[in-house]
PQR file with spaces between the fields and no chain letter, atoms N, CA, C, O and H, PARSE charges and radii, in Angstrom:
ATOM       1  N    UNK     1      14.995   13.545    4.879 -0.4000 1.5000
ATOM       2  CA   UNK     1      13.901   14.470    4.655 -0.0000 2.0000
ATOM       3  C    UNK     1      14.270   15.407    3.507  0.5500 1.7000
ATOM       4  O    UNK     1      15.399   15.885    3.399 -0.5500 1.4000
ATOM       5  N    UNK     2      13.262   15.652    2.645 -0.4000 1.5000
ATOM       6  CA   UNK     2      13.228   16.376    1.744 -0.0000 2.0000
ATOM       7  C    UNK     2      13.250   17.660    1.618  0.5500 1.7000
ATOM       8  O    UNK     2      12.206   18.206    1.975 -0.5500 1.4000
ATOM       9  H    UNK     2      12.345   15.263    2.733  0.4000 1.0000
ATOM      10  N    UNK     3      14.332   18.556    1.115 -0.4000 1.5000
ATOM      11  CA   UNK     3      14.509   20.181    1.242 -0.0000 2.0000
ATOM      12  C    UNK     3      12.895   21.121    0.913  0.5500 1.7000
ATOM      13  O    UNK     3      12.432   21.070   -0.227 -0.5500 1.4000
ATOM      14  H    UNK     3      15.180   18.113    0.825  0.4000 1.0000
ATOM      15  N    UNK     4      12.227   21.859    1.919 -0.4000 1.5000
ATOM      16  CA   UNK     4      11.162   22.094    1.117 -0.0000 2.0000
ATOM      17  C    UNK     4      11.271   23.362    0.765  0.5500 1.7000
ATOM      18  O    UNK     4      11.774   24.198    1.516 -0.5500 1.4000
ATOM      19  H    UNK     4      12.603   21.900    2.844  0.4000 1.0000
ATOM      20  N    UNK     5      10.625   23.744   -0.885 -0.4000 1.5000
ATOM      21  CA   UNK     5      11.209   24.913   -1.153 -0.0000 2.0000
ATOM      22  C    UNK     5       9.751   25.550   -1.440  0.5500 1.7000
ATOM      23  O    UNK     5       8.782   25.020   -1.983 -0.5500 1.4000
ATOM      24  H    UNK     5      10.217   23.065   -1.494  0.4000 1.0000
ATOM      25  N    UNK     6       9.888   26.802   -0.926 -0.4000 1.5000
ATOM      26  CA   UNK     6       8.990   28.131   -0.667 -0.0000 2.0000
ATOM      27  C    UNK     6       9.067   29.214   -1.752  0.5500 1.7000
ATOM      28  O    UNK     6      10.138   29.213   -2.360 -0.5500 1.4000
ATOM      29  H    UNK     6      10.675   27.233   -0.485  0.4000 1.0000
ATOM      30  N    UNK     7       8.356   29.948   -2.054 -0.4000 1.5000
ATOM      31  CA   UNK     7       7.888   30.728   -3.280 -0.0000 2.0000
ATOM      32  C    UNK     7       7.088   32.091   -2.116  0.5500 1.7000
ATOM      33  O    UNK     7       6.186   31.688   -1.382 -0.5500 1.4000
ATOM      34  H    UNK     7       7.486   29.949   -1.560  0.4000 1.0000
ATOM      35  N    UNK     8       7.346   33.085   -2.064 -0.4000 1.5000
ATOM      36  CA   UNK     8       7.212   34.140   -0.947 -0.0000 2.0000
ATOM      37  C    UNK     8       6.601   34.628   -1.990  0.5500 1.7000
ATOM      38  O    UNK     8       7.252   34.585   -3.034 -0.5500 1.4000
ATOM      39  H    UNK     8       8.079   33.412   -2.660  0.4000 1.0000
ATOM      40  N    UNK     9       5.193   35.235   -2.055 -0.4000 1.5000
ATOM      41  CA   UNK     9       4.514   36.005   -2.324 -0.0000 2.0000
ATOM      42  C    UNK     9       3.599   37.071   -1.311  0.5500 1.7000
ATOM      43  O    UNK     9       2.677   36.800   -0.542 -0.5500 1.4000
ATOM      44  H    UNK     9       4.664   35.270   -1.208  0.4000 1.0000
ATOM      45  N    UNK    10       4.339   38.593   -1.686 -0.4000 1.5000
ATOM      46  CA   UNK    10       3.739   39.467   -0.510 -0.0000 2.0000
ATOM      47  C    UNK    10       4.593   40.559   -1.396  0.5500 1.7000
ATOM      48  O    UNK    10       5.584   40.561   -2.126 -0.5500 1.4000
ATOM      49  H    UNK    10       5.088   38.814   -2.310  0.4000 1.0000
ATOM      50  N    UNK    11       3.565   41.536   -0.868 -0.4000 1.5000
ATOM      51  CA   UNK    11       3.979   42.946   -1.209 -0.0000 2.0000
ATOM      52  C    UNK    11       4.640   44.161   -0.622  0.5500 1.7000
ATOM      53  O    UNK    11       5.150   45.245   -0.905 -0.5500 1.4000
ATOM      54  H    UNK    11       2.759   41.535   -0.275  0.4000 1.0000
ATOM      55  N    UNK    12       4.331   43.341    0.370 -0.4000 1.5000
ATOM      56  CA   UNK    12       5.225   44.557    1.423 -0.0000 2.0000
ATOM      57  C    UNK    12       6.284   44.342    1.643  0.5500 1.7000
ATOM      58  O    UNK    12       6.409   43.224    2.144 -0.5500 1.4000
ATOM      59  H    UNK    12       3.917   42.460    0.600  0.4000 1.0000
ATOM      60  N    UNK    13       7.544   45.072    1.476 -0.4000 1.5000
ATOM      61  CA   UNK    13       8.863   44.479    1.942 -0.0000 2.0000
ATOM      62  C    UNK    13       9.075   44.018    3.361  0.5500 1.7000
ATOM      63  O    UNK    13       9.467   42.871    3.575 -0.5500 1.4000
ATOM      64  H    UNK    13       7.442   45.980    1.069  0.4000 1.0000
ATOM      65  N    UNK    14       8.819   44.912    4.395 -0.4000 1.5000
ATOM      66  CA   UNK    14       8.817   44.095    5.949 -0.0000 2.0000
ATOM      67  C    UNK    14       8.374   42.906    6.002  0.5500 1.7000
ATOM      68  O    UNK    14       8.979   41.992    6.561 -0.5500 1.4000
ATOM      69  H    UNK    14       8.501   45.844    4.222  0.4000 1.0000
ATOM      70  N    UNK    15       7.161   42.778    5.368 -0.4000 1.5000
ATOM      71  CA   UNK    15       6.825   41.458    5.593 -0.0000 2.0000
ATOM      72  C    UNK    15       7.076   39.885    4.748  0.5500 1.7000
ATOM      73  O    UNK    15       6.559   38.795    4.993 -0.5500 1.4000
ATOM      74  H    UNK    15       6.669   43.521    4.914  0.4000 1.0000
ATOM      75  N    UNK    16       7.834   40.178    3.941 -0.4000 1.5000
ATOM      76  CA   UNK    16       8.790   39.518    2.757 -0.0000 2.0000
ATOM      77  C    UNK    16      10.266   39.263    4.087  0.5500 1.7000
ATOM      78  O    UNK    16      10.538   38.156    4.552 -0.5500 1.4000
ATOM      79  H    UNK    16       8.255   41.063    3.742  0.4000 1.0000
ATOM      80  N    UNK    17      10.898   40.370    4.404 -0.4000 1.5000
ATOM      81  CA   UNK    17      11.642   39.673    5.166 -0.0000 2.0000
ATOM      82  C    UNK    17      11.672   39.249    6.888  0.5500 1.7000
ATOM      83  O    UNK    17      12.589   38.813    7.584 -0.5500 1.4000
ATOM      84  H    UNK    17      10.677   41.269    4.026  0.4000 1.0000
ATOM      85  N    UNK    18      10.661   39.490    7.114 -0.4000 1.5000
ATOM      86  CA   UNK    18       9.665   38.958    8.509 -0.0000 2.0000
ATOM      87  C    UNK    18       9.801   37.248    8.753  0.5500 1.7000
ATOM      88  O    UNK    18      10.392   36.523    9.553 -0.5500 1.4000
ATOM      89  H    UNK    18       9.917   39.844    6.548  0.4000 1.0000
ATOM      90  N    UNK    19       8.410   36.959    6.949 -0.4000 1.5000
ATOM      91  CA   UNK    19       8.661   35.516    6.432 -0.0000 2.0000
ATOM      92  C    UNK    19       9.767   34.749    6.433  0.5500 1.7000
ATOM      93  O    UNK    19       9.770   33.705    7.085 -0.5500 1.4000
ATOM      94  H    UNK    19       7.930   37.548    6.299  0.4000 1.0000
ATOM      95  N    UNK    20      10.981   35.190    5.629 -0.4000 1.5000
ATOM      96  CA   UNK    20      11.889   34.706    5.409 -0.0000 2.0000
ATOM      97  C    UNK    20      12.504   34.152    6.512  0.5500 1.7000
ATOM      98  O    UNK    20      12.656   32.939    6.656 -0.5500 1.4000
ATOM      99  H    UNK    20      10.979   36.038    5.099  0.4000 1.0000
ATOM     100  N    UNK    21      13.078   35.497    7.764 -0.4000 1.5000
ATOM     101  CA   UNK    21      13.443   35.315    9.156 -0.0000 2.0000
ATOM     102  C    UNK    21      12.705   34.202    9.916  0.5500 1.7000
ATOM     103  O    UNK    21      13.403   33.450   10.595 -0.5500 1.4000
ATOM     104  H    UNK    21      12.954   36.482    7.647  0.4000 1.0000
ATOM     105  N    UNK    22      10.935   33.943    9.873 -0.4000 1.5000
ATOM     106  CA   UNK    22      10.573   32.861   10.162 -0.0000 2.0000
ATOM     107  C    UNK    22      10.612   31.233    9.909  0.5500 1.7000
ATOM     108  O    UNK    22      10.557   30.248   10.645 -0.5500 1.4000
ATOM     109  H    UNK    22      10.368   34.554    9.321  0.4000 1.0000
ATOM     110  N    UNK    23      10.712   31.418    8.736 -0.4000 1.5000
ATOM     111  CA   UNK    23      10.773   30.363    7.780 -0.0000 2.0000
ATOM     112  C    UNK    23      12.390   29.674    8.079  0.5500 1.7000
ATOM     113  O    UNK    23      12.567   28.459    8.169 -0.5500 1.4000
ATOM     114  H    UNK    23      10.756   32.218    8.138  0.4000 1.0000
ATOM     115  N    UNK    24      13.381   30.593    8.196 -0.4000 1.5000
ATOM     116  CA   UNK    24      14.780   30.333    8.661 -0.0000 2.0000
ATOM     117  C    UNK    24      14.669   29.529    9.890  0.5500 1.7000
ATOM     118  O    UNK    24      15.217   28.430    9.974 -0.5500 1.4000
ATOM     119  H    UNK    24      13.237   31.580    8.123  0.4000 1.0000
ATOM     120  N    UNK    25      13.812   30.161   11.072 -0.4000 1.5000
ATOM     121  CA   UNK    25      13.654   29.861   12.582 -0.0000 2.0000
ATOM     122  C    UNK    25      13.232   28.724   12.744  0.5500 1.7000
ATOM     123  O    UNK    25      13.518   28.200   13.820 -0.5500 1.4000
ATOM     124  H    UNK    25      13.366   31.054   11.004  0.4000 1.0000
ATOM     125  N    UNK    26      12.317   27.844   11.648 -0.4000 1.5000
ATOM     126  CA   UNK    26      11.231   27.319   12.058 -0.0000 2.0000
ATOM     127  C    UNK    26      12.289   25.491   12.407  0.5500 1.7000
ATOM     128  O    UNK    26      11.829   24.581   13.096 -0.5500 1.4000
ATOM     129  H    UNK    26      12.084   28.270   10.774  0.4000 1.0000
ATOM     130  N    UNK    27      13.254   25.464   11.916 -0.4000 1.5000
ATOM     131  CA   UNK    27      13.672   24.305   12.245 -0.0000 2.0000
ATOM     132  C    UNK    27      13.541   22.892   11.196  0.5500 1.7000
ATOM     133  O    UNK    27      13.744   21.747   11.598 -0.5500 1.4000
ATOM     134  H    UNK    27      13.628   26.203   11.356  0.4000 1.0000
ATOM     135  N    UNK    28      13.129   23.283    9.666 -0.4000 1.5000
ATOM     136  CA   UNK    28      13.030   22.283    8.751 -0.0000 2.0000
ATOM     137  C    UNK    28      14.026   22.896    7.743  0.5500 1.7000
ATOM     138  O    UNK    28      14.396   24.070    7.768 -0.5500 1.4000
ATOM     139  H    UNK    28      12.964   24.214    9.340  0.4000 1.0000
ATOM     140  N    UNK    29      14.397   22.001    6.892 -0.4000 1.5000
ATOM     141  CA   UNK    29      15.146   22.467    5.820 -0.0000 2.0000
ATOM     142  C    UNK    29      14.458   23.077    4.359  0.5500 1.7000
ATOM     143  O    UNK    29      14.217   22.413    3.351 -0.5500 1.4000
ATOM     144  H    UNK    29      14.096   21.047    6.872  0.4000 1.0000
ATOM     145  N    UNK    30      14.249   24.365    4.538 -0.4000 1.5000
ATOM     146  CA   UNK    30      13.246   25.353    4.219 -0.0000 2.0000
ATOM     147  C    UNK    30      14.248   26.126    3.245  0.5500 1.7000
ATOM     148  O    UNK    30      15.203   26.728    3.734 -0.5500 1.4000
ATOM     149  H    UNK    30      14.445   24.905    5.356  0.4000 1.0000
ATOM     150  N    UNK    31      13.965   26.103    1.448 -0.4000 1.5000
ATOM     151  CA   UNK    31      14.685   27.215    0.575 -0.0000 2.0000
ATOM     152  C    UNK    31      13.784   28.435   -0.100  0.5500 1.7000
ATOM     153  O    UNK    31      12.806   28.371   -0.846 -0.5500 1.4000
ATOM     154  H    UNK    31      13.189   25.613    1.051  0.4000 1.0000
ATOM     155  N    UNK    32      14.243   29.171    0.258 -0.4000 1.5000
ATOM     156  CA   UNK    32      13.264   30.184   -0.178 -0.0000 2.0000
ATOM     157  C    UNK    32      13.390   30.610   -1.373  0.5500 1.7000
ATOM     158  O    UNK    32      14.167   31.551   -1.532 -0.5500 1.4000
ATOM     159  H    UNK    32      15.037   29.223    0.865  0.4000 1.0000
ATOM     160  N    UNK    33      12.518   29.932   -2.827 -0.4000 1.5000
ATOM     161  CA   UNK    33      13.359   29.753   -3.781 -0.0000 2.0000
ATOM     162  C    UNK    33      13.298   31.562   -4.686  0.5500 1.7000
ATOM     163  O    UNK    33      13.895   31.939   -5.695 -0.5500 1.4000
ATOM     164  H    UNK    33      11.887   29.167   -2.698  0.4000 1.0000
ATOM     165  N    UNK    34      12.166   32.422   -3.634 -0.4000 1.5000
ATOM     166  CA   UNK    34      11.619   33.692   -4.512 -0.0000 2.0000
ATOM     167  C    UNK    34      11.001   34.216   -3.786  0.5500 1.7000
ATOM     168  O    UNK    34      10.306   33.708   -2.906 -0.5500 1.4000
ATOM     169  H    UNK    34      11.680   32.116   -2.815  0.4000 1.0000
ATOM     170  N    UNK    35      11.184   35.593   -4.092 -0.4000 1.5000
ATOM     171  CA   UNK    35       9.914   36.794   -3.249 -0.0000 2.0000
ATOM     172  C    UNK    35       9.880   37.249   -4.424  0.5500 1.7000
ATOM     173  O    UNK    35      10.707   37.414   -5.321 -0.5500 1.4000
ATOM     174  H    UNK    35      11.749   36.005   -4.807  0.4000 1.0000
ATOM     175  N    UNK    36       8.671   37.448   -4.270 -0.4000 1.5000
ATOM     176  CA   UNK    36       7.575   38.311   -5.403 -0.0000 2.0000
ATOM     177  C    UNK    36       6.692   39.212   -4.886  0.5500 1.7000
ATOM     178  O    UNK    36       6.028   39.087   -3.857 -0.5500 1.4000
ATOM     179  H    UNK    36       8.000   37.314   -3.541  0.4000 1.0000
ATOM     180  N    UNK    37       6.718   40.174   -5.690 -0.4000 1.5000
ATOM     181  CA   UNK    37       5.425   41.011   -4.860 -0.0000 2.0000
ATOM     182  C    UNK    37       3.858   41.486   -5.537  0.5500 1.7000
ATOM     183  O    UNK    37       2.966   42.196   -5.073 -0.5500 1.4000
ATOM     184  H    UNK    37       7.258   40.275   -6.525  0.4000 1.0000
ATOM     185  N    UNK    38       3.976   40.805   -6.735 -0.4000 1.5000
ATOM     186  CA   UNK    38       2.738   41.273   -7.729 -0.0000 2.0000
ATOM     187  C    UNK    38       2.331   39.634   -8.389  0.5500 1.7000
ATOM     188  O    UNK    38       3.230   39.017   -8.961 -0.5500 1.4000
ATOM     189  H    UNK    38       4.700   40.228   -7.112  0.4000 1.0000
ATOM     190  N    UNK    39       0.953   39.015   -8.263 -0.4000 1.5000
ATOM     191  CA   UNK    39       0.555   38.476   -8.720 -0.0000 2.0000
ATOM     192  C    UNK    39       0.684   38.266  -10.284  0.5500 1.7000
ATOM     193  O    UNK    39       0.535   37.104  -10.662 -0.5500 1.4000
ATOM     194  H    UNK    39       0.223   39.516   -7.799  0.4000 1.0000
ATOM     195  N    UNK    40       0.871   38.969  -10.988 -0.4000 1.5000
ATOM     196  CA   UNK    40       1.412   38.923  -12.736 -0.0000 2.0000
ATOM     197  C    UNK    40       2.985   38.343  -12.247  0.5500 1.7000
ATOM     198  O    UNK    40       3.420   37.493  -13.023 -0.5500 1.4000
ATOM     199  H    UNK    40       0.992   39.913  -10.681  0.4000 1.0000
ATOM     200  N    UNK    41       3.513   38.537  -11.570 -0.4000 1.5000
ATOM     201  CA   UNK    41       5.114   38.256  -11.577 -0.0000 2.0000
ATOM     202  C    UNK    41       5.112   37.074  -11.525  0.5500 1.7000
ATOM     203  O    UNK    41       5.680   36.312  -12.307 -0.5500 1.4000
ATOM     204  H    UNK    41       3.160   39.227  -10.939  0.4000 1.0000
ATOM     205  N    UNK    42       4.172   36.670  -10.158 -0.4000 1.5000
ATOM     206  CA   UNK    42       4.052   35.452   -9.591 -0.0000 2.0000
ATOM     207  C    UNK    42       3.542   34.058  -10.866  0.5500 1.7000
ATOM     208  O    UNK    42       3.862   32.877  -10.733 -0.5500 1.4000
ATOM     209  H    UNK    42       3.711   37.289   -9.522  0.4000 1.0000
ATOM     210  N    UNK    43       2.872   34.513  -11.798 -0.4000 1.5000
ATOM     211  CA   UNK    43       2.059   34.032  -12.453 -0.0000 2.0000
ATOM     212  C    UNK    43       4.004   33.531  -13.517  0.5500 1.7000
ATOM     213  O    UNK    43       4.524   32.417  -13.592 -0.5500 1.4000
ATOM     214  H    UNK    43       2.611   35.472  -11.906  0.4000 1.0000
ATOM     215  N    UNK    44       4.364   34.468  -13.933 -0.4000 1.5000
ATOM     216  CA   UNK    44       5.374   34.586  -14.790 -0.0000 2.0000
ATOM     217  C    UNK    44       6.481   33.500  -14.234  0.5500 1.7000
ATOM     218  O    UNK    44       7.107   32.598  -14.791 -0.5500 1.4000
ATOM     219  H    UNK    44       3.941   35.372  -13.872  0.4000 1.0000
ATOM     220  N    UNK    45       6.442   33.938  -13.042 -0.4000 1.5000
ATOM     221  CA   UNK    45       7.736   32.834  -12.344 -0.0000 2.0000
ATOM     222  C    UNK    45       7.595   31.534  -12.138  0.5500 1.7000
ATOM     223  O    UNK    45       8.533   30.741  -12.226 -0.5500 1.4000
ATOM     224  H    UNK    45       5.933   34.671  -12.590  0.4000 1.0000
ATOM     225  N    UNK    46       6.151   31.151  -11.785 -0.4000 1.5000
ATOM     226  CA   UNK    46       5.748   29.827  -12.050 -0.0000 2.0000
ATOM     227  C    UNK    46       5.998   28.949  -13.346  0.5500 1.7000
ATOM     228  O    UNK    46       6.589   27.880  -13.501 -0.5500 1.4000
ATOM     229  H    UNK    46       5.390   31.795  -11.714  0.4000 1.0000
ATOM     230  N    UNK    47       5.231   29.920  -14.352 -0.4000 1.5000
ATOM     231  CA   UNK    47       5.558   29.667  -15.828 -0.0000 2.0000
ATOM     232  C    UNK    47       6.698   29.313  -16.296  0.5500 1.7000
ATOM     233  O    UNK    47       6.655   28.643  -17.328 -0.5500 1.4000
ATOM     234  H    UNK    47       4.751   30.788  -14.226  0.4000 1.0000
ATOM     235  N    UNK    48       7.997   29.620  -15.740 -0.4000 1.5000
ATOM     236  CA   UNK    48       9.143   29.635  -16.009 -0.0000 2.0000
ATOM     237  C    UNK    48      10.265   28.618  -15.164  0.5500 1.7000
ATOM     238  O    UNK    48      11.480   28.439  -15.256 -0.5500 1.4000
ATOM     239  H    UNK    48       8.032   30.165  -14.902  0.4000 1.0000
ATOM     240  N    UNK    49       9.269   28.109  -14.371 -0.4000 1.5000
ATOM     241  CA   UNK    49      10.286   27.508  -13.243 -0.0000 2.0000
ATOM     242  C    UNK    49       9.511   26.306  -13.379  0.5500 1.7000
ATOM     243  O    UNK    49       9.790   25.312  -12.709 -0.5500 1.4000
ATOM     244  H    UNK    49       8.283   28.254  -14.296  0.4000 1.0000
């Protein structure tokens, strides 16, 4: 099975590492490759990756 990798977009910090903690729990091989918290960032990091 294939590593699946995640791109965290959210603005609130609690809930940036809420996600993460879930995403850890959930039992697949899950990389969280980014948290972002502003749509322009998000836009930028795509662009770049």
């Amino acid at each position: 099975m294939n590593r699946i990798k995640v791109l965290i977009v959210e603005d609130e910090p609690h809930a940036q590492s809420e996600l993460k903690r879930l995403l850890a729990q959930c039992g697949h091989d899950i990389l969280v490759m980014d948290c972002i918290d502003t749509v322009e960032d998000t836009i930028h990091w795509i662009n770049n990756h």
